[in-house]
N, C-alpha and C positions, 0 to 999 in steps of 0.2 A: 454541393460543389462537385463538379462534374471533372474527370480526367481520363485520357488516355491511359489505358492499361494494357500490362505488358506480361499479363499473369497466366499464360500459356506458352512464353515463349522460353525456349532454352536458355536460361543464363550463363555468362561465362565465370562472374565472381560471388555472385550473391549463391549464398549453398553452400558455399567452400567453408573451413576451419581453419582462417589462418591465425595466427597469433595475435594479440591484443596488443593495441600500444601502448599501453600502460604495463602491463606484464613485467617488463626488466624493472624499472625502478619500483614493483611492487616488491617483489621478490628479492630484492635484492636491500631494502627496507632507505631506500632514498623518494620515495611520494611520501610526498607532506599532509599529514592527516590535523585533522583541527587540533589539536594540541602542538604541534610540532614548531609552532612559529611565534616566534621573541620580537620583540622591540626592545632597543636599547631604555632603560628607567623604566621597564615595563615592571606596574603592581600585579598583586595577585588578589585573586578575588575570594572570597566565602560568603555562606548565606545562612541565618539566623533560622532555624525551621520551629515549628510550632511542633510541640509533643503530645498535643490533645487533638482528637478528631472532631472535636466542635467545641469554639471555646469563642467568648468575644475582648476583644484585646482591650483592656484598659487602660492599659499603660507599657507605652516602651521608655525604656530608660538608656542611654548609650551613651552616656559621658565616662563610665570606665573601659569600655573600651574604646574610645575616642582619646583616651590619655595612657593610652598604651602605646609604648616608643616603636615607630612602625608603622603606624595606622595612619593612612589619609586621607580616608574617605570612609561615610556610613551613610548611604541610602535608606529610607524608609518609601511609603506609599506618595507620600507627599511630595517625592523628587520625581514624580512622573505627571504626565499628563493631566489633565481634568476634562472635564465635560466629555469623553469618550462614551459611546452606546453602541448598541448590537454586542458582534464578536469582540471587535477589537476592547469595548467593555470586560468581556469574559476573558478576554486573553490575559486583560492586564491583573483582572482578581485573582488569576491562578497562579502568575507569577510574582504575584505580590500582593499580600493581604491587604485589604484595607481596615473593616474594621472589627471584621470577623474571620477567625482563623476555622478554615472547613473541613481541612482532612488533615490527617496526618502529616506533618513533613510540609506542610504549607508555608512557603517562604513568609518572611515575617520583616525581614532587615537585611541588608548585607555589609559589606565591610570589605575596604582594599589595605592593602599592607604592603610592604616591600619584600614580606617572604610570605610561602604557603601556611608556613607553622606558626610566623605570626597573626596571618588573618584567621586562622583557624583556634588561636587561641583567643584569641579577640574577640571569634562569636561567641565563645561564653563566657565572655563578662557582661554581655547583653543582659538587661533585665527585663525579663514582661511580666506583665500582672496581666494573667488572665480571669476570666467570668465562665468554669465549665459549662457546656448547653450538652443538651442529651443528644446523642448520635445514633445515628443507623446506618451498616455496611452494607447490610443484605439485603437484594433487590426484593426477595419478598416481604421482608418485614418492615420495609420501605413505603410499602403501599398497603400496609396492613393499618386496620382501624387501632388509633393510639400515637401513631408512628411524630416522631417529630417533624416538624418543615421545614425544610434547611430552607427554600427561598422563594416565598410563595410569591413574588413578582417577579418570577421568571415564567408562571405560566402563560404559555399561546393562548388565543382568541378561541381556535376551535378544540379546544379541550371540553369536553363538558361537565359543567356543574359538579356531575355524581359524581366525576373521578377523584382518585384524590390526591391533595393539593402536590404532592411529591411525582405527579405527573404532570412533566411541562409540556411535554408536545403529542398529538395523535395525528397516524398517517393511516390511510384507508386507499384502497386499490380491488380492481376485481372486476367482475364481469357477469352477467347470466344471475341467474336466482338459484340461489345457492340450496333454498327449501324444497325446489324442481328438483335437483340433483340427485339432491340425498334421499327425497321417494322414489327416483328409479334406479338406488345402490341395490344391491343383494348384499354386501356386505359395508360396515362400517366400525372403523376403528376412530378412538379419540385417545388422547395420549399425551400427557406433562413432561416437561424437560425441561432440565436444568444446565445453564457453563459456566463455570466461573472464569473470571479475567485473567488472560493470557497476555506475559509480558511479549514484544516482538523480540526481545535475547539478543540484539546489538551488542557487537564486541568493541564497536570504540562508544565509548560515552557520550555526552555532548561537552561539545570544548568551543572555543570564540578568543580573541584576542579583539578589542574595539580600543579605538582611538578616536578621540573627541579632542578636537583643537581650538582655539581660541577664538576662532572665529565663524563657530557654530557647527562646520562641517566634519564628518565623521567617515572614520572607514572601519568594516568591518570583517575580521575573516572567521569562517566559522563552517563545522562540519553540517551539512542539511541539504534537503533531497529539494531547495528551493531557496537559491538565495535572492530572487528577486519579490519573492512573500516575505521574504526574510525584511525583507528593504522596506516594503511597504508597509509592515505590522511594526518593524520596529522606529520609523520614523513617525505612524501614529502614539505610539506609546510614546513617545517624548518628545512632540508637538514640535516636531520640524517640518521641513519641506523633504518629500522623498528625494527630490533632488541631488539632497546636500549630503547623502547618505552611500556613499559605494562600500558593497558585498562585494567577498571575495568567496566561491566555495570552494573548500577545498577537498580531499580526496577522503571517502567517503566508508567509513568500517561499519557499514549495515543500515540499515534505516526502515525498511521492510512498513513505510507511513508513518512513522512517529517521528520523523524528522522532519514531517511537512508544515510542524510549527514554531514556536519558540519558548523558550523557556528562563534561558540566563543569558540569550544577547542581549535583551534591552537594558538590563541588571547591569552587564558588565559597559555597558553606553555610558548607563546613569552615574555611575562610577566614574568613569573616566572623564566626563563631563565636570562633576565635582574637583577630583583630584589633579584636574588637566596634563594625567599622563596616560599611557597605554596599561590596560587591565586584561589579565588574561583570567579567565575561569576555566576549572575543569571538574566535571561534576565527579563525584561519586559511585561506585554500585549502590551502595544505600540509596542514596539519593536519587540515582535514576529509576530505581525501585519503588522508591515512596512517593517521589514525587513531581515524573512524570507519567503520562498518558498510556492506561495499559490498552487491551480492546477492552470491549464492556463484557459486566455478569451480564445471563440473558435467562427468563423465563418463559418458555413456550408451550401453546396451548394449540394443538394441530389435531386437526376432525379430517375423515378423507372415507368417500363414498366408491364405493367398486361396483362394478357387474361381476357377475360369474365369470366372463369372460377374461376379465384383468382392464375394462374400459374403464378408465376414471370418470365417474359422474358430477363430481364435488368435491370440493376442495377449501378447508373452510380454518383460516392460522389466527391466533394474535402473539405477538412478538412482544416482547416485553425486556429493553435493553438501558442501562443503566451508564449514566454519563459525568458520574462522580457530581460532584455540587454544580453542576452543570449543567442548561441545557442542550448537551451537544452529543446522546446517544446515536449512532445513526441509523435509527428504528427503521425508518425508509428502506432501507436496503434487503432485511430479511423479508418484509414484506412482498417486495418486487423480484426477489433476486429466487427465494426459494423453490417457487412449483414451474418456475419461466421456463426449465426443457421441457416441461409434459404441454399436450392441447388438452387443456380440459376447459369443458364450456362453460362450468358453473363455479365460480371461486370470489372468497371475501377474502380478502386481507387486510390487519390491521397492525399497525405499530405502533409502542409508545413509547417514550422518553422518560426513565424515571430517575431522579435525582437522590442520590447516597452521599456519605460523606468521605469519600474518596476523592484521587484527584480527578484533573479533568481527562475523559477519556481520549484518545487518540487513536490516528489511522492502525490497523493490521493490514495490511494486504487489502482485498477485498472486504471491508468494514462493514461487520451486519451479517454478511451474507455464510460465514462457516457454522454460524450458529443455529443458523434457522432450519439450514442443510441438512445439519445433526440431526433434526425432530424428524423434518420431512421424510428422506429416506431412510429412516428407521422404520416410522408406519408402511413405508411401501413395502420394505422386505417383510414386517410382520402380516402384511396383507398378501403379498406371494407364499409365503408358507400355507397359510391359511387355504391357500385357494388352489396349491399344488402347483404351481407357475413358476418357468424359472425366472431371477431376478433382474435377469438382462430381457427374456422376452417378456416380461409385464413393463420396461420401460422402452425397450423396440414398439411397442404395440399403441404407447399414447407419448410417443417423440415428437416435439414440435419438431418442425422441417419450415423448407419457403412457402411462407405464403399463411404462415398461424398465426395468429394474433395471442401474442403473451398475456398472462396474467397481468401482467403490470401495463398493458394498452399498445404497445407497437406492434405491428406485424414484421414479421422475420422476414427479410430478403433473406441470401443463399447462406445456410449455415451450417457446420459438419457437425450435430452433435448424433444421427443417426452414426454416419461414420464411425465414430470412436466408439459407438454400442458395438456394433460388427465386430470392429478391431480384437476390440476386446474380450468380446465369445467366441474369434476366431485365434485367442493368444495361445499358446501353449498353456500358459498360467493357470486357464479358466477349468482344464480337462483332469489336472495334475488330483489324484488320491489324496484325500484328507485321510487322517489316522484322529485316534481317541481325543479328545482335547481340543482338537483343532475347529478353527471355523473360518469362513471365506466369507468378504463382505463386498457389497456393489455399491455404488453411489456415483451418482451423476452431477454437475454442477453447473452453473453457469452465472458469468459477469459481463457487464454492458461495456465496461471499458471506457473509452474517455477521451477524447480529444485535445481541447484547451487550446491556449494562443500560444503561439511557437515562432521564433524570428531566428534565423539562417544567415551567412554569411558567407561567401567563398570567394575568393581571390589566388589568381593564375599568375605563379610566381615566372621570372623569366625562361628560368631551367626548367620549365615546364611539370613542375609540383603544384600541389594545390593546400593550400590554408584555408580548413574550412573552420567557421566559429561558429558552436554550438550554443546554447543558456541553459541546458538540462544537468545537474551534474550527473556525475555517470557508475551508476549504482549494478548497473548489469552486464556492461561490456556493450555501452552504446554507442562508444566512440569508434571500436570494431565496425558494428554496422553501418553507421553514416556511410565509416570509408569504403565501406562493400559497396553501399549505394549510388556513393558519389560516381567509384570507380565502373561502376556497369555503365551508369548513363555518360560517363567522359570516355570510356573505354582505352584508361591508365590501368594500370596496375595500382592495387592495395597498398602496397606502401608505398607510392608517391602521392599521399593522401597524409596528410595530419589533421589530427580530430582536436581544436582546444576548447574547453569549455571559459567560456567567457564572464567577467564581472557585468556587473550591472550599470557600469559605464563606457562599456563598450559592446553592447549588442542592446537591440529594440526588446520590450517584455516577453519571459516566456514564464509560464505557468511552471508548477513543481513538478519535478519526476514524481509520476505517480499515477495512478488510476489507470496501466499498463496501457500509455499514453505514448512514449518517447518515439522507441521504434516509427510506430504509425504515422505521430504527427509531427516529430522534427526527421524523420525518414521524409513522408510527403513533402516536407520544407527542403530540404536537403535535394531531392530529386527534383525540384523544382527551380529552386537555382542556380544549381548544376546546367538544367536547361536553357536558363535564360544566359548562360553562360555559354552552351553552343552554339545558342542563336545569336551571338555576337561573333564567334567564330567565325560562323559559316561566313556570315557577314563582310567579316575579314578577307576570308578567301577570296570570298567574292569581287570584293574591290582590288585583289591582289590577279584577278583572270579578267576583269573586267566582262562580269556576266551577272545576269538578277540575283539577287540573294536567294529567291522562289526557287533558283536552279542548281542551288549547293545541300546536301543533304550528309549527315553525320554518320560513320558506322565504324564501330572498332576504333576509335581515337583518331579518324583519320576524315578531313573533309574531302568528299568529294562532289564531281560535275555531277549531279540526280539524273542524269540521263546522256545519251547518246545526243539528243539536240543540245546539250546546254556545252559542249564541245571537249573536246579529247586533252585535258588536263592532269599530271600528275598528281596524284590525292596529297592534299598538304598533313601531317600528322600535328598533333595537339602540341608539340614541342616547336616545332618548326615556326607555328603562329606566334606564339610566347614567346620565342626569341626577340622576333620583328612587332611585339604589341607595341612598343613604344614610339616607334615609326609609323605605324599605322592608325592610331588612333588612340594610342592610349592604354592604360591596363585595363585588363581584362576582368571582372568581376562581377558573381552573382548573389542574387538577394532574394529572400522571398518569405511574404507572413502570411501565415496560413492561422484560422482557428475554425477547424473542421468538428461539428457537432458530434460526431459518434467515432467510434476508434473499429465498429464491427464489433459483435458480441462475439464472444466467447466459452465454447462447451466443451468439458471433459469428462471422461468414464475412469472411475479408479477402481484396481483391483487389491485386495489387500485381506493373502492369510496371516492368521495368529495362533499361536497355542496358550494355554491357558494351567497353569500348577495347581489343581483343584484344590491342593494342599495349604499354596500361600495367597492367592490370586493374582501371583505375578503372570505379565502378559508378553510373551514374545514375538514380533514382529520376524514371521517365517519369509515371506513374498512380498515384494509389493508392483505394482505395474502401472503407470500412469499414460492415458492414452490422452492427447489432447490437439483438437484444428486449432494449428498456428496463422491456418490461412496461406502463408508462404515465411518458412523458416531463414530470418537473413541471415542468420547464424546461428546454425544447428548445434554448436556445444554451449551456446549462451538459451538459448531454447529449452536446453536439455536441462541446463541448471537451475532453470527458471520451474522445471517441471518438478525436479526432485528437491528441490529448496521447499517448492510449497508443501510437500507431501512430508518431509522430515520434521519440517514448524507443525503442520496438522499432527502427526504423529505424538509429540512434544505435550501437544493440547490435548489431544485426547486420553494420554495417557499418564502424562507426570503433571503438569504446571498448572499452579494454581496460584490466585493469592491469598495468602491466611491472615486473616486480621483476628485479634483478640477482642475480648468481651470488651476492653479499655478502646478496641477502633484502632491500634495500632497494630502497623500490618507487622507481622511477626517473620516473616523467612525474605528477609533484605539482601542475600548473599545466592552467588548461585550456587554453592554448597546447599542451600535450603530449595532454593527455587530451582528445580530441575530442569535442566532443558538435556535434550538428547544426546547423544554422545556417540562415538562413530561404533564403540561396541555394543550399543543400542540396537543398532538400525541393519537392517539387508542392504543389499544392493538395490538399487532401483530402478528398474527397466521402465524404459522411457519411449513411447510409439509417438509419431509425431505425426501428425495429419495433416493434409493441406488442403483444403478448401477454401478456395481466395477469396478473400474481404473483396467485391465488387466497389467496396467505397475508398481503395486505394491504387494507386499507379503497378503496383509489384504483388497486390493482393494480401500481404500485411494482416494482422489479427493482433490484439494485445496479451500475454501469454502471463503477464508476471502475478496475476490474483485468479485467476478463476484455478490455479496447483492448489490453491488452498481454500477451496470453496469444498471438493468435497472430503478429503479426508478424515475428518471428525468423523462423519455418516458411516463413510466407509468400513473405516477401523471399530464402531460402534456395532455393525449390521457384525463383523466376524467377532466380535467378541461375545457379543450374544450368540450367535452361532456354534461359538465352542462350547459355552458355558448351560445354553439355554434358561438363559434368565435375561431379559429383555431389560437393554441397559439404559439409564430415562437420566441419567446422570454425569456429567464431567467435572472432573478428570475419575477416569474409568480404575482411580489406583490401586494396588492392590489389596485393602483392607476393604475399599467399596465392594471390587467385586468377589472377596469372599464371603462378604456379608451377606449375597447375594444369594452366590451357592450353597449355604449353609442353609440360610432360609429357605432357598428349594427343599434343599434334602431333607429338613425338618416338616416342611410340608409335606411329602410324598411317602413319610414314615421312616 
């Protein structure tokens, strides 16, 4: 799809930092977040979870808590759907066992009540007779000769044979003869890596209120980065018509991808369906702990051929990422996403999909791709040491730029990831004296971004505002942007702009927030109905001067005559029209649905010292600097967040968060007391370069900015901790007992 672009021209509002419109009632604690909203006779819901990490259910029993004064309603597998396959298959097993309980915390049953404490007492009068089966957590002992099968008809066609059966899926990518390569390296490193499953750290839980009425139809409101998948997933799980189904989303405490699926709306349907009142769920820490979607463990096996020079000749990964009793790891991503800044001619890639007895794994950010990062430029900086090379000019030297043809098959139109190399050895940051302890790490990253189907709405009120209706909820401060957008191309001011986000009965489909898609492709949507919104204007005028429409042209909110021939007329302004639209023809309003294939890739260079207590191996995070092409920043303090969000979450992963499961398969640190995530006396400051190199495949130049922050961090923070340490770190999370284990082992090596 081709468009007019406007990505050299001075803007008047897009750039600016004005305030969000959501802002007051955030702060002020009046937006309604998915717990927030009652119905009158509204029950409460709870869910029965399984305390075995593979177990086959023999028997549920529910008539004592069915006869518990309170209770009125209990779900099992049997109040859902049948004959379901593919995902919507997998979705429903995760959110409700059928006949086999697979990981820990794996719903089993639920139960409505008229209070919280009664439903909550109610699930343990639940009785199940289980069948324990042997389990496996760990991705490598998963696919280690012995291992159990948690579901060997989930394997793919092209798996083969050898593999084994705890591998469902194999993806393969690449280019060039990899065996060419590797005979003209002078140098070559191979190298293991380990990460274990990092939670996304959302601070509001998952919450829904659904209502199911007598005559089949349903509504539901619920906190998620997609409530029109919301719609679709959860009226196949309980064998309605999507139709009959309106989502409501509401205002959104984190989601960072793991809200792009469901969990307990269908639960709280089935519920309400049964008990034919309004049921509200709200899950747990435990419970979103256990038993939803972390990112996956990942096992990585990365070969990389050099010259003398720092020329990469080869390139040679297998990925190995783990998708809970699932076949849903997204092996694909490491595979494609890892070596994609360098040109290198000669590269294999492989990934697999291996199934544990965990839950099912879910989006992070960039999915696949932090892990893969991790291994890849870690051999790079071990291979610049090696070879006396700095870390930024061995990846100056083999930078894809326009016109390369990626590891994963596309060729790159115009992309900044040379830029943000530059930036970045020209930071202050790069120059700064290390002292004893300390080490400095580089790492480059890169994600493809995402387009998807996107539907737009705008309507020119008479006072000359505009309503514009979006279907993305708004996770980033993308209701800011719209209204930047809108107002450049109407040429209003920002706040005669409202940004609402829409239910799924009042606007055409759009895909989830997600895959640092919004901006780009409900922007493109957005600037395009805006458009078809002037050209109705112009339109306007025109019949108001009696001259061609060809002859009225838009500039600064104000129509005028496109020329000296089209005759000497006062500029009519955007208000003046909207007064008189209803005399003239009628309201004034734009539309437009876009589903635009690529969103423009996305490349960044992070910089990140650390010091290291040879004493304890605690790890301090001194610098950090994230340089990243936005393409064109439409809101530079939402860009910036976007930058330092993903580099604080990387930080998190690399250094504290893990999931611990016991010898028994239950995960052990359910609390964020246990499950660390970072904390603001953790962390530096975060200096943030912003780069712009326009997406060619957008109107404003656009770039998706919200995943590729957290593609390289892990690498990053890995390359300086071995750095301080000099003990080359092949392991996550980096904490501090691994790496003094580390150090010790050296120094007992070295005498």
């Amino acid at each position: 799809m081709a468009f007019d672009t406007q990505t050299e021209k001075q803007f008047k509002y897009i750039g600016t930092r004005p305030k969000r419109q959501d802002g007051v009632d955030k702060v002020t604690g009046h937006a309604l977040y998915g717990a927030d909203t009652y119905k009158a006779g509204m029950l409460h819901g709870a869910i029965v979870r399984s305390p075995h990490a593979h177990a086959r259910i023999i028997k549920i029993d529910t008539s004592k808590a069915e006869a518990l004064d309170g209770v009125k309603a209990v779900v099992t597998r049997a109040d859902f759907a049948t004959g379901l396959t593919g995902e919507n298959w997998n979705i429903l097993e995760n959110i409700m066992a059928d006949k086999t309980a697979l990981y820990d915390g794996h719903a089993i049953a639920a139960i409505a009540a008229t209070s919280n404490l009664i439903a909550r007492d109610a699930v343990k009068l639940v009785e199940v007779e289980y069948e324990i089966l042997p389990h496996v957590t760990d991705i490598k002992e998963a696919i280690s000769e012995g291992a159990p099968i948690i579901r060997e008809s989930s394997i793919e066609a092209n798996v083969p044979p050898d593999h084994h059966k705890n591998i469902t899926r194999r993806f393969e990518c690449g280019k060039g003869d990899v065996d060419v390569g590797f005979a003209e390296a002078d140098l070559i490193v191979e190298r293991d890596f380990t990460t274990e499953a990092a939670h996304q750290g959302y601070i509001e839980p998952h919450a829904c209120l659904a209502h199911m009425t007598a005559d089949g139809k349903g509504e539901l409101w619920c906190t998620t980065q997609g409530h029109y998948n919301v719609q679709r997933i959860c009226a196949a799980l309980l064998g309605m018509e999507t139709s009959q189904l309106r989502v409501t989303a509401s205002e959104i405490g984190g989601g960072f991808g793991a809200k792009t699926t469901v969990f307990i709306d269908p639960v709280a349907l089935a519920l309400s369906r049964k008990a034919n009142r309004p049921v509200k769920m709200v899950m747990t820490r435990s419970e979103v702990l256990r038993a939803t979607g972390p990112a996956s463990s990942s096992w990585s096996t990365v070969k990389v051929g050099m010259k003398k020079d720092g020329t990469i000749t080869a390139a040679q990964a297998t990925y190995r990422l783990q998708g809970g009793a699932f076949p849903s790891a997204p092996s694909e991503s490491p595979a494609q996403v890892t070596f994609a800044p360098y040109d290198i001619e000669h590269a294999e890639m492989v990934g697999l999909s291996v199934m544990t007895n965990r839950p099912k794994q879910a989006a992070f950010r960039a999915p696949g791709a932090p892990m893969g990062v991790f291994a890849s430029e870690q051999v790079l900086d071990e291979m610049a040491q090696e070879l006396g090379i700095d870390p930024i000019e061995l990846r100056l030297k083999n930078a894809a730029k326009e016109g390369t043809r990626g590891v994963h098959g596309p060729t790159f139109k115009r992309i900044g990831l040379i830029e943000t190399l530059e930036a970045a050895k020209a930071h202050p940051h790069y120059s700064i004296p290390l002292k004893e302890n300390q080490g400095r790490g580089v790492a480059c990253g890169f994600w493809f971004n995402f387009g998807g189907s996107t539907s737009v709405s705008m309507a020119l009120s008479e006072d000359g505002s505009v309503a514009l209706s979006i279907g993305t909820p708004d996770i980033g401060g993308s209701r800011a942007s719209m209204a930047l957008m809108a107002a450049e191309v109407l040429g209003i001011p920002y706040e005669d702009i409202r940004v609402t986000v829409a239910d799924t009965a009042s606007l055409g489909y759009n895909d989830n927030t997600h895959g640092s898609r919004v901006t780009y492709a409900v922007g493109l949507a957005t600037i395009e109905a805006c458009r078809s919104a002037v050209k109705e204007m112009c339109k306007r005028a025109a019949l108001k001067w009696g001259i061609d429409e060809e002859a009225v042209s838009w500039e600064d909110g104000y129509a005028k005559p496109s020329g000296p021939n089209a005759g000497d007329f006062e500029p009519l302004p955007l208000k003046a029209i909207a007064s008189e639209m209803t005399k003239t023809g009628g309201p004034i309003n734009g539309h437009f649905e876009a589903s635009p294939n690529t969103a423009g890739p996305g490349f960044a260079t992070h910089l990140v010292d650390v010091e290291v207590d040879p004493e304890t191996g605690k790890t301090t995070v001194l610098r950090y600097t994230v340089v990243m092409d936005a393409g064109k920043a439409i809101h530079p303090d939402y860009v910036e967040g976007q930058m330092q969000g993903g580099a604080v979450q990387g930080i998190g992963w690399a250094l504290n968060e893990e999931y611990v499961y016991g010898k028994d398969g239950r995960l052990q640190n359910t609390v964020f007391l246990d499950y660390r995530v970072p904390v603001a006396s953790d962390l530096p400051m975060i200096d943030c370069v912003i780069i712009e190199v326009p997406n060619p495949g957008h109107p404003f130049g656009v770039r998706g900015v919200g995943e590729t922050s957290i593609v390289p961090p892990l690498g990053a923070v890995a390359n300086a901790v071995s750095n301080a340490t000099g003990v080359r770190q092949t392991d996550l999370p980096m904490s501090p007992p691994r790496v003094l284990k580390g150090i010790l082992e050296k120094q007992k090596a070295n005498g």
